[in-house]
DSSP file (Angstrom, degrees, kcal/mol; ACC not computed):
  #  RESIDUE AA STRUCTURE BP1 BP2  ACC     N-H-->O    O-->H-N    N-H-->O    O-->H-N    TCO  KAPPA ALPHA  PHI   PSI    X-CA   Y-CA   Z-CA
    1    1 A X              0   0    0      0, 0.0     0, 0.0     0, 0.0     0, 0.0   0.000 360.0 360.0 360.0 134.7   12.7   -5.0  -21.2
    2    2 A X        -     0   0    0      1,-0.0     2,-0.4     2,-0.0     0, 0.0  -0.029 360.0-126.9 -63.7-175.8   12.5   -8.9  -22.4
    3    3 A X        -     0   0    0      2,-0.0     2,-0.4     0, 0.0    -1,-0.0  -0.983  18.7-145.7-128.2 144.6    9.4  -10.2  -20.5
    4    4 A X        -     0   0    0     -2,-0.4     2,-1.8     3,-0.0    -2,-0.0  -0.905  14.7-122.1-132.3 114.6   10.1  -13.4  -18.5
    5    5 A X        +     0   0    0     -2,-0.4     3,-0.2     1,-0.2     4,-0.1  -0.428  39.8 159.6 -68.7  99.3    7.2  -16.2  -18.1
    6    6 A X        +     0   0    0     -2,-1.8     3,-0.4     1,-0.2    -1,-0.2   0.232  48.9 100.1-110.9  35.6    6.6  -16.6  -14.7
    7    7 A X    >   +     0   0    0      1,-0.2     3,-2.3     2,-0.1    -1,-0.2   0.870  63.8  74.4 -73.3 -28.9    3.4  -18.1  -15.6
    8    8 A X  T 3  S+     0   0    0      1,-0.3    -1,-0.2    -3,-0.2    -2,-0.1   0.753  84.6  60.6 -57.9 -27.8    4.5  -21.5  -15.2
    9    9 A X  T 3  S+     0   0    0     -3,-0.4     2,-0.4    -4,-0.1    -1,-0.3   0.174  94.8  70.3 -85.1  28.1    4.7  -21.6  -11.4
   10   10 A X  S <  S-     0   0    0     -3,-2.3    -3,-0.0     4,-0.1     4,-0.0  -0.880 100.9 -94.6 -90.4 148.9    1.1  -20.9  -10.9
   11   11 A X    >   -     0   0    0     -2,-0.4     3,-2.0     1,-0.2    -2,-0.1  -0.352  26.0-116.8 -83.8 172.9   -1.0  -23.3  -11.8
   12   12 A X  T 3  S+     0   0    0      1,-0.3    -1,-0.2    -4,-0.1    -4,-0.0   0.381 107.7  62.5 -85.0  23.9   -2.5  -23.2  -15.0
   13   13 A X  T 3  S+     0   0    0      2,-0.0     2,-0.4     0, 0.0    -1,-0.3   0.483  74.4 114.2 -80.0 -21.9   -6.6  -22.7  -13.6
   14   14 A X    <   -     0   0    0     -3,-2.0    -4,-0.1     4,-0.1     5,-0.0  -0.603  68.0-141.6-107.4  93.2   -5.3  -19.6  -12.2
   15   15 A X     >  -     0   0    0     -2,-0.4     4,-1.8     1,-0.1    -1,-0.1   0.226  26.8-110.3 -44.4 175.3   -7.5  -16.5  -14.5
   16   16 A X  H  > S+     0   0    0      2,-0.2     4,-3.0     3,-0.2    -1,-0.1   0.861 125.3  45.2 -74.6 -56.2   -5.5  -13.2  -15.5
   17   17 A X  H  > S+     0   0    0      1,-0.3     4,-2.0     2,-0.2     5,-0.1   0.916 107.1  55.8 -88.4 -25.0   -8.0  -11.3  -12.7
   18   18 A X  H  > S+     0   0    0      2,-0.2     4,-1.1     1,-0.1    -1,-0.3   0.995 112.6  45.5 -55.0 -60.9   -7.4  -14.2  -10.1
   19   19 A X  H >X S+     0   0    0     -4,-1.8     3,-2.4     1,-0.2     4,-2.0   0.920 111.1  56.2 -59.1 -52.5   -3.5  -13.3  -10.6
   20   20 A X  H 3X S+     0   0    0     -4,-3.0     4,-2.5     1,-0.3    -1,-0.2   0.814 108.8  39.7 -24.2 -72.5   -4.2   -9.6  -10.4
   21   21 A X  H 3X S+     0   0    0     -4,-2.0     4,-1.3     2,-0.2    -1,-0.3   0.542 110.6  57.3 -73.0  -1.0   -5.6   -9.4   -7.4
   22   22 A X  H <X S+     0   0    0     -3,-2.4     4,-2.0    -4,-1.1     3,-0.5   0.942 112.6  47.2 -58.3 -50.3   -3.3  -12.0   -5.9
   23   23 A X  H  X S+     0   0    0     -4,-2.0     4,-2.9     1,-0.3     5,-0.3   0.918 109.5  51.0 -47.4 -41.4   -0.6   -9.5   -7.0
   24   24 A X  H  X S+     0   0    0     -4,-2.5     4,-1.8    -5,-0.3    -1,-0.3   0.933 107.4  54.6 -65.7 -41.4   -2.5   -6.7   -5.7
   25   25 A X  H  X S+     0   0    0     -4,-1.3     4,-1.8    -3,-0.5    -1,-0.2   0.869 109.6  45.6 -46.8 -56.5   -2.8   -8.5   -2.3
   26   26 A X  H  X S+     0   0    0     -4,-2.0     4,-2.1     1,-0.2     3,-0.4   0.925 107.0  63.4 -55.9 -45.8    1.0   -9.0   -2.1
   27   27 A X  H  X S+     0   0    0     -4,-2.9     4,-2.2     1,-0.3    -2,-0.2   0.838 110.0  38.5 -49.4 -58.7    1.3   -5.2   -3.2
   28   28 A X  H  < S+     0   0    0     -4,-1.8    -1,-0.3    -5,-0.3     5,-0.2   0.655 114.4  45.8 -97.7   0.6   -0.4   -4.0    0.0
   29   29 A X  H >X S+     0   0    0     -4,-1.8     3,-2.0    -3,-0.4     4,-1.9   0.901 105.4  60.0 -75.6 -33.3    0.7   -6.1    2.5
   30   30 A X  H 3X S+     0   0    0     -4,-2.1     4,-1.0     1,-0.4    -2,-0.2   0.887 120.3  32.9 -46.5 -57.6    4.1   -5.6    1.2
   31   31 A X  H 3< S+     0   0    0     -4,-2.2    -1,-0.4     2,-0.2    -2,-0.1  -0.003 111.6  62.7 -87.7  22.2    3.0   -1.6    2.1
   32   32 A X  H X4 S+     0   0    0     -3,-2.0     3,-1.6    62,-0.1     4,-0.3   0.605 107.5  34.3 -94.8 -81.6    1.1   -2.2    4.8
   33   33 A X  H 3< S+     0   0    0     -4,-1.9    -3,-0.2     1,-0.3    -2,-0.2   0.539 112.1  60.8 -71.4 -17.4    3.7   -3.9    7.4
   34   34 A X  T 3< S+     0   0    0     -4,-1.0    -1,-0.3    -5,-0.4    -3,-0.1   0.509 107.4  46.4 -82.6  19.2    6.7   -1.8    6.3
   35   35 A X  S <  S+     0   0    0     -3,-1.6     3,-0.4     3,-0.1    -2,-0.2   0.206  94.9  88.4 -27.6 -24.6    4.9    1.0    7.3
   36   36 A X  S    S+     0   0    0     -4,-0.3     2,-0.7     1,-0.2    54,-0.2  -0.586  96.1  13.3 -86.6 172.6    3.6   -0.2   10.7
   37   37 A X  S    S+     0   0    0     52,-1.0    -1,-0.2     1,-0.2    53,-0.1  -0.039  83.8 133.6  72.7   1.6    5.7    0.4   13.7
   38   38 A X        -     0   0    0     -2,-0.7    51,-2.1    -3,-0.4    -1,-0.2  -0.289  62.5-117.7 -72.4 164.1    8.1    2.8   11.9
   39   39 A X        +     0   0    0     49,-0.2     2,-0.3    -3,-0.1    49,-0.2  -0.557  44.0 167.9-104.1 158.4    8.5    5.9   14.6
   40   40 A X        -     0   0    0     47,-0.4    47,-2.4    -2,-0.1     2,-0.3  -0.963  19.4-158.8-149.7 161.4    7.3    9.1   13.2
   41   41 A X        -     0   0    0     -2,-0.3     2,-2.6    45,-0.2     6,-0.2  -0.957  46.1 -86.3-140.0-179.3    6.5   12.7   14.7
   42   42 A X  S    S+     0   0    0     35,-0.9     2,-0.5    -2,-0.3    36,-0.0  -0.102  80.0 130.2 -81.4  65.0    4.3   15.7   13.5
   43   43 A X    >>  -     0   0    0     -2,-2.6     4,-3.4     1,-0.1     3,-1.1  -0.943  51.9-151.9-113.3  94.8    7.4   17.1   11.2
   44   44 A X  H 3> S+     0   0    0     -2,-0.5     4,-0.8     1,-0.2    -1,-0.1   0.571  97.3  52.2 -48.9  -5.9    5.5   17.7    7.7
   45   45 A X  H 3> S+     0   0    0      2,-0.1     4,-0.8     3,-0.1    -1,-0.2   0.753 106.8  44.3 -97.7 -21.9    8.9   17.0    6.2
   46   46 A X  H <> S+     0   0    0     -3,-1.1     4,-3.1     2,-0.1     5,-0.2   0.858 119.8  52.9 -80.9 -46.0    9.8   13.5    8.0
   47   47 A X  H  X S+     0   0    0     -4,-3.4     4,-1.8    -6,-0.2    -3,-0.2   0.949 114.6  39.0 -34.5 -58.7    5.8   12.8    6.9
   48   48 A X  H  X S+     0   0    0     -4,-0.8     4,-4.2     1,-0.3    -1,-0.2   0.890 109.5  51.9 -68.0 -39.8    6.4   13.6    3.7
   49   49 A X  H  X S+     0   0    0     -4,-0.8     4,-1.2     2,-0.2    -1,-0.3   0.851 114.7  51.3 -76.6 -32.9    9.9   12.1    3.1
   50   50 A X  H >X S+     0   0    0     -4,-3.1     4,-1.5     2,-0.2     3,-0.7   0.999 113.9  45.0 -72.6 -49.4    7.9    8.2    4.7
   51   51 A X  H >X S+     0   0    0     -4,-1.8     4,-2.1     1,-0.2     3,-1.1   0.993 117.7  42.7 -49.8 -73.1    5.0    8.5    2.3
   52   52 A X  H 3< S+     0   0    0     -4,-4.2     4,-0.4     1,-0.2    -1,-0.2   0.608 115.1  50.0 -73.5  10.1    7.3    9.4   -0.7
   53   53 A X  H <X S+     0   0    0     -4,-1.2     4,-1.4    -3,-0.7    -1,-0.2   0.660 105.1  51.2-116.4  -4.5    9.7    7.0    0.0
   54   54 A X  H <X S+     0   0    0     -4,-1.5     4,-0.9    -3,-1.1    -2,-0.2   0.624 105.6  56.7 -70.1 -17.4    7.7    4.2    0.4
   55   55 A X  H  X S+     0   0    0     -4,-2.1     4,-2.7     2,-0.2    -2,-0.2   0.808 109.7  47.7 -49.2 -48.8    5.9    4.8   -2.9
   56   56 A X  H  4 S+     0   0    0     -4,-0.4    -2,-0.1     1,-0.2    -3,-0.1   0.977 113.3  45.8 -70.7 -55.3    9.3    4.7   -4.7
   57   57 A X  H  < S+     0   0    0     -4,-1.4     3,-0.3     2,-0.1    -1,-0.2   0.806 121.0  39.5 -70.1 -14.9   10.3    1.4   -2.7
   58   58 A X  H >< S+     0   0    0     -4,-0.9     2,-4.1     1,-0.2     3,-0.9   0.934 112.1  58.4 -72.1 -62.4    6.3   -0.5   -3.5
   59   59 A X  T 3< S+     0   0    0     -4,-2.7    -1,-0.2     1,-0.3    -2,-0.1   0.009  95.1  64.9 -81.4  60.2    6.2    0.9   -7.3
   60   60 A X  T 3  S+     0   0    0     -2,-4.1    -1,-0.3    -3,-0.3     2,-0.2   0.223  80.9  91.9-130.0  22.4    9.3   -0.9   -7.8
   61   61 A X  S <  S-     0   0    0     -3,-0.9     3,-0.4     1,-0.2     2,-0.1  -0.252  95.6 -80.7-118.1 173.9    7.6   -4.4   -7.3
   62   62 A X  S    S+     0   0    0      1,-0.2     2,-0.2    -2,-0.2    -1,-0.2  -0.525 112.7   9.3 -81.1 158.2    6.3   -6.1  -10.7
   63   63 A X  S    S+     0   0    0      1,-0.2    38,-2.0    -2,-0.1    -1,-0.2   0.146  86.0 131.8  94.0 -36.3    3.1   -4.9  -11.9
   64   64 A X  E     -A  100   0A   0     -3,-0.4    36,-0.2    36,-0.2    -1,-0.2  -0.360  30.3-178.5 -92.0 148.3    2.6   -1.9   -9.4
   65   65 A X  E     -     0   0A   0     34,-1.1     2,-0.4     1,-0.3    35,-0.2   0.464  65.8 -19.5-118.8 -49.0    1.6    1.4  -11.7
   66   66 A X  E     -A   99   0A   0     33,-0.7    33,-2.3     2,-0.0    -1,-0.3  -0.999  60.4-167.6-148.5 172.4    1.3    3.9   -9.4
   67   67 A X  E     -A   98   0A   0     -2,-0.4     2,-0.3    31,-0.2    31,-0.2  -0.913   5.6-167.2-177.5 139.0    0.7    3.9   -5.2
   68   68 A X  E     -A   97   0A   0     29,-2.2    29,-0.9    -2,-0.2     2,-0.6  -0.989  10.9-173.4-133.6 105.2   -0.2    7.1   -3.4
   69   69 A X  E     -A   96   0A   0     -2,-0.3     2,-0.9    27,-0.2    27,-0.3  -0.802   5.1-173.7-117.9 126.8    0.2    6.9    0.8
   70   70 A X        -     0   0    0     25,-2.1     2,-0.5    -2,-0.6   -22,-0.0  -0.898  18.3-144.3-122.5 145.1   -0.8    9.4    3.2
   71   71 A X        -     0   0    0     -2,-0.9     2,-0.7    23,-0.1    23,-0.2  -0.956  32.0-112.7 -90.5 110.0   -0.2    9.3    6.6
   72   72 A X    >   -     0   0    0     21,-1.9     3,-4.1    -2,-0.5    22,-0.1  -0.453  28.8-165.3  -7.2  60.6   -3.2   10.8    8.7
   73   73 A X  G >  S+     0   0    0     -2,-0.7     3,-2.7     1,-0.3    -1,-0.2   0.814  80.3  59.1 -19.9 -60.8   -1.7   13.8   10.1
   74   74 A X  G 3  S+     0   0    0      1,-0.3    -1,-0.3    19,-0.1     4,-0.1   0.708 101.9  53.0 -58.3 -18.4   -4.3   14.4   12.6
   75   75 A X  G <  S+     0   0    0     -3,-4.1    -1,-0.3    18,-0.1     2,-0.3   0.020  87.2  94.9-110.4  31.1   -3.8   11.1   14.3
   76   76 A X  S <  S-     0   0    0     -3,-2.7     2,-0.2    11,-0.1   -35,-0.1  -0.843  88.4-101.0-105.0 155.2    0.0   11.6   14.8
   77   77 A X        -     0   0    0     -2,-0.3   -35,-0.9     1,-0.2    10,-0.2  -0.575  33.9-171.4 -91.3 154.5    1.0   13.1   18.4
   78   78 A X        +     0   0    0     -2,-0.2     2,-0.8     1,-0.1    -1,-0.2   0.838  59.9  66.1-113.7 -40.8    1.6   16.3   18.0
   79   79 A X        -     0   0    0    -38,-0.0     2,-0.9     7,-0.0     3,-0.2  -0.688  61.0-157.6 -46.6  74.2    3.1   17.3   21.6
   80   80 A X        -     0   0    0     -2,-0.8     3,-0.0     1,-0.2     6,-0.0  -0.367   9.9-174.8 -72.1 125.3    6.2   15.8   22.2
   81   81 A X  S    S+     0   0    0     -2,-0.9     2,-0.3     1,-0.0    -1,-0.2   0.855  71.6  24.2 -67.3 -35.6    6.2   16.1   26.4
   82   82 A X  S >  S-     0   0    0     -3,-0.2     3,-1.3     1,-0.0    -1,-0.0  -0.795  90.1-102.0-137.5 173.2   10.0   14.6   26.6
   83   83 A X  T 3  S+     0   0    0      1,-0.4    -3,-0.0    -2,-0.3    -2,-0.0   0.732 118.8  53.0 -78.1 -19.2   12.8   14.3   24.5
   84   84 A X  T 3  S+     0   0    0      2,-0.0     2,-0.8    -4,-0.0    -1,-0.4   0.404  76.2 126.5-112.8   4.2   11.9   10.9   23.8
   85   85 A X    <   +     0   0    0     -3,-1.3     2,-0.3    -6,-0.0    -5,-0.0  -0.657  30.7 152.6 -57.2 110.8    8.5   11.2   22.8
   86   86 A X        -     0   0    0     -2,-0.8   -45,-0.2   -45,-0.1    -8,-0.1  -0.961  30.9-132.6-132.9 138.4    7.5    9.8   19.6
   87   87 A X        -     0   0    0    -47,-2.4     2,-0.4    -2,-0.3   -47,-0.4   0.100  12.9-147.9 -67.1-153.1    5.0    8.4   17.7
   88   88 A X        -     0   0    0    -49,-0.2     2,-0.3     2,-0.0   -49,-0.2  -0.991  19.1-114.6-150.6 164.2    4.4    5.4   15.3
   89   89 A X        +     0   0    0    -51,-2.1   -52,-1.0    -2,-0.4     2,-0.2  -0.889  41.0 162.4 -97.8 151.4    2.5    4.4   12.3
   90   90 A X    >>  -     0   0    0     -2,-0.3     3,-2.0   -54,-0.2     4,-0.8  -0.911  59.5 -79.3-153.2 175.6    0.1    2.1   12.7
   91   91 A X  T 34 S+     0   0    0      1,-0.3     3,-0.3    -2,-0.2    22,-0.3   0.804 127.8  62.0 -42.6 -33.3   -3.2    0.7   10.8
   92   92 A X  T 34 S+     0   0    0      1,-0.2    -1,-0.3    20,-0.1    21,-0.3   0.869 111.9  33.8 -64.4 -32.8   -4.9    4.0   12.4
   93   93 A X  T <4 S+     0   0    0     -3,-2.0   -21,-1.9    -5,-0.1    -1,-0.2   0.685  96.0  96.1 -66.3 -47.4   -2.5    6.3   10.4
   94   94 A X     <  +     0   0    0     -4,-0.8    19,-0.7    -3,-0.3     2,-0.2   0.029  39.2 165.6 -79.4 156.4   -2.0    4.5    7.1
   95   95 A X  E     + B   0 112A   0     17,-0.2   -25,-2.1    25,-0.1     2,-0.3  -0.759  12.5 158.4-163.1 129.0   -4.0    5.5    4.7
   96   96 A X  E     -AB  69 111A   0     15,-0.7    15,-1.7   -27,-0.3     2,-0.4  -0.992  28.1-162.5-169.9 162.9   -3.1    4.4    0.9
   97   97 A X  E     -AB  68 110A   0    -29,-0.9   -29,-2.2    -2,-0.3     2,-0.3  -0.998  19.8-177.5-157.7 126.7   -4.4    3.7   -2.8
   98   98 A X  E     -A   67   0A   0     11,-1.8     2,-0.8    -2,-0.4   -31,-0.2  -0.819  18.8-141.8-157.8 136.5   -2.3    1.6   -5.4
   99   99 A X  E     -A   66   0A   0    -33,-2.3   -34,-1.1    -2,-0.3   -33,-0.7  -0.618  18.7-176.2 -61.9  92.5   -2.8    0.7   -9.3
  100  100 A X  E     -AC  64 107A   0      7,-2.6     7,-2.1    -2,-0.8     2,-0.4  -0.750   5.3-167.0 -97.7 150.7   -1.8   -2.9  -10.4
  101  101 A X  E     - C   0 106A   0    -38,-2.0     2,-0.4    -2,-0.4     5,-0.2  -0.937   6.3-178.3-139.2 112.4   -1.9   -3.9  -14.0
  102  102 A X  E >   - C   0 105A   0      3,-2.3     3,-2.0    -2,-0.4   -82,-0.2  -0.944  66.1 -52.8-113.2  98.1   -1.6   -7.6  -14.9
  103  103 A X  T 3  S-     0   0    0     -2,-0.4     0, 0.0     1,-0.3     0, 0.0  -0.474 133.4 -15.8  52.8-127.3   -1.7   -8.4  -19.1
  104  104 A X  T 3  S+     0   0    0     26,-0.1    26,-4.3    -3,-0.1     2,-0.5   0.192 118.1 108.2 -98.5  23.3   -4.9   -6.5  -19.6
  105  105 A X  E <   -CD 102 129A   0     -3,-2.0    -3,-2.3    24,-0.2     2,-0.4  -0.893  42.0-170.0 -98.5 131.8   -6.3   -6.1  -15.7
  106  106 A X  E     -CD 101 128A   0     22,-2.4    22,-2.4    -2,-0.5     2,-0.4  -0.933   1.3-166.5-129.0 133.8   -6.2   -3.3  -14.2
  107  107 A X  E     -C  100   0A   0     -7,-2.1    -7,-2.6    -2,-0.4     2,-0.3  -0.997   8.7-159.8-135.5 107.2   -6.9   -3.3  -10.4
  108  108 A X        +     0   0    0     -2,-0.4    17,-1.3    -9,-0.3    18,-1.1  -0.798  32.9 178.6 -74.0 119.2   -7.8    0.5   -7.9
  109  109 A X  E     - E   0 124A   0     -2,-0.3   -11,-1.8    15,-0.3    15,-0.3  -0.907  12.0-173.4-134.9 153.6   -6.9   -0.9   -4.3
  110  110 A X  E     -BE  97 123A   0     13,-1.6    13,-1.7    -2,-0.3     2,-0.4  -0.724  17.7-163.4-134.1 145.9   -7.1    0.9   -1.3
  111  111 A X  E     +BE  96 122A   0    -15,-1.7   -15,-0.7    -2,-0.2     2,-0.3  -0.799  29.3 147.9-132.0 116.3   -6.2    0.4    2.6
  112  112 A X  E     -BE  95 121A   0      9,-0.9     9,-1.8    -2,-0.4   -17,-0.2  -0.977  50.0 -92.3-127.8 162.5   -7.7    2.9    5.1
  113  113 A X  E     - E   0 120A   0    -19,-0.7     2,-0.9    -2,-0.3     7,-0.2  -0.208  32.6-152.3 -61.1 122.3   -8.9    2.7    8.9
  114  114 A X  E   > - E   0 119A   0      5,-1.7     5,-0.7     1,-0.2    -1,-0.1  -0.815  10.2-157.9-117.9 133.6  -12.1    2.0    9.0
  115  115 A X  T > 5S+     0   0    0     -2,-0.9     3,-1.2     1,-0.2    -1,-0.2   0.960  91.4  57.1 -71.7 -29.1  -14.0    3.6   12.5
  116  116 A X  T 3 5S+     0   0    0      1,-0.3    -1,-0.2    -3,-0.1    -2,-0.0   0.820 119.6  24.1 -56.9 -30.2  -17.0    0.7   12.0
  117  117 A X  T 3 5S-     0   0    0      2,-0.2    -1,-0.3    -3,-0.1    -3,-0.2  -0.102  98.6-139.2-128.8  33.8  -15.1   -2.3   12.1
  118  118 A X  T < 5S+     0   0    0     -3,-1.2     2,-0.2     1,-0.1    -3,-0.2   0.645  75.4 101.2   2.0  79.9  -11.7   -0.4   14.4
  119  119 A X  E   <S-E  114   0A   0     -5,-0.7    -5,-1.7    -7,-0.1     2,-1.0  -0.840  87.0-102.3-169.1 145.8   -9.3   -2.5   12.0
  120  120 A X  E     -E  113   0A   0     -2,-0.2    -7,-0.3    -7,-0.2     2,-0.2  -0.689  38.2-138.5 -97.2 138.7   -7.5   -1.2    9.0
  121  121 A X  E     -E  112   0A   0     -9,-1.8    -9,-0.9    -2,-1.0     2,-0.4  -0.430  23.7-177.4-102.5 135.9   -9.1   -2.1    6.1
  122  122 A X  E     +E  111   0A   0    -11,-0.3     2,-0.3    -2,-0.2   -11,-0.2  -0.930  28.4 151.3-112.7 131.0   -7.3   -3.5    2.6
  123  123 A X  E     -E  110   0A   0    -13,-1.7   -13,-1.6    -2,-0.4    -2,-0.0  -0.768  52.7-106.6-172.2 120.0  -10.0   -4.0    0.1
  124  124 A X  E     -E  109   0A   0    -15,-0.3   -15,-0.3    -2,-0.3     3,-0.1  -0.138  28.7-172.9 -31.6 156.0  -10.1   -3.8   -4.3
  125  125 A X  S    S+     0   0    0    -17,-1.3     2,-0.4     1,-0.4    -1,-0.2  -0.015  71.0   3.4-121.4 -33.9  -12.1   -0.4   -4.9
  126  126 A X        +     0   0    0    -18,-1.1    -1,-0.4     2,-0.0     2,-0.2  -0.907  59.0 172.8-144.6 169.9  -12.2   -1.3   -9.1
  127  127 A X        +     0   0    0     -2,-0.4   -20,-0.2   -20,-0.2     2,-0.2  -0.588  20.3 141.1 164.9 126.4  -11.1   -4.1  -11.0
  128  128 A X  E     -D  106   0A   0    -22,-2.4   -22,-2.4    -2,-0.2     2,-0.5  -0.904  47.3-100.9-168.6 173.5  -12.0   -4.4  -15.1
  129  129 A X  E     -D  105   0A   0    -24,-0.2   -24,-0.2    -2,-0.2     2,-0.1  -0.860  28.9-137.2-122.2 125.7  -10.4   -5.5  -18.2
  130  130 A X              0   0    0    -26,-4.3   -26,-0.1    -2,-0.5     0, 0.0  -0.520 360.0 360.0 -87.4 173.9   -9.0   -3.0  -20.6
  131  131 A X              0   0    0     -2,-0.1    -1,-0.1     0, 0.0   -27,-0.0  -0.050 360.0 360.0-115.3 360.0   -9.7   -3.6  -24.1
């Protein structure tokens, strides 16, 4: 696959790890907010089939090397009372880990619910420069 410079619309201050983690930024909002509000119930096969098929649709974005999501079983309702009972995902649920590589930076970031701060948290776990 050719490779296409799309350095030129950044500007040219902008490091290899500044771009990374911009990319990585995009990567998990990008999975963050299509994930929220979709309706979900405790069916380990509709679970399974939202996790792996949002993986397929992020690691098709530039850059993305792998991205791993689990949905937080235990915090999905598990009783539906009516026919129309459902849940949703939301930041409490998401839970998620994904790889970016940019030239030689390679970026671990992660978003899970954090109970200290009640908000779900997007945040680098690694970032280094292969060799």
């Amino acid at each position: 696959m050719p490779k296409i410079n799309n350095k030129i619309f950044f500007s040219p201050d902008l490091s290899d790890r500044e771009r990374a983690c911009f990319e990585t930024g995009i990567k998990l909002g990008a999975l963050y907010h299509i994930l929220s509000g979709i309706p979900i119930q405790s069916d380990e096969k509709i679970i399974d089939s939202i996790e792996r098929g949002i993986e397929s649709a992020i690691s098709c974005q530039p850059y993305v090397k792998s991205v791993k999501i689990h949905l937080n079983r235990e915090k999905i309702l598990k009783n539906k009372e009516t026919e129309f009972d459902y849940d949703e995902i939301t930041g409490r649920i998401i839970q998620a880990e994904i790889d970016i590589e940019y030239e030689l930076i390679y970026v671990v970031a992660k978003v899970k619910w954090v109970d200290e701060l009640d908000y779900p948290l997007m945040f680098i776990e690694k970032i280094q420069e292969k060799n």
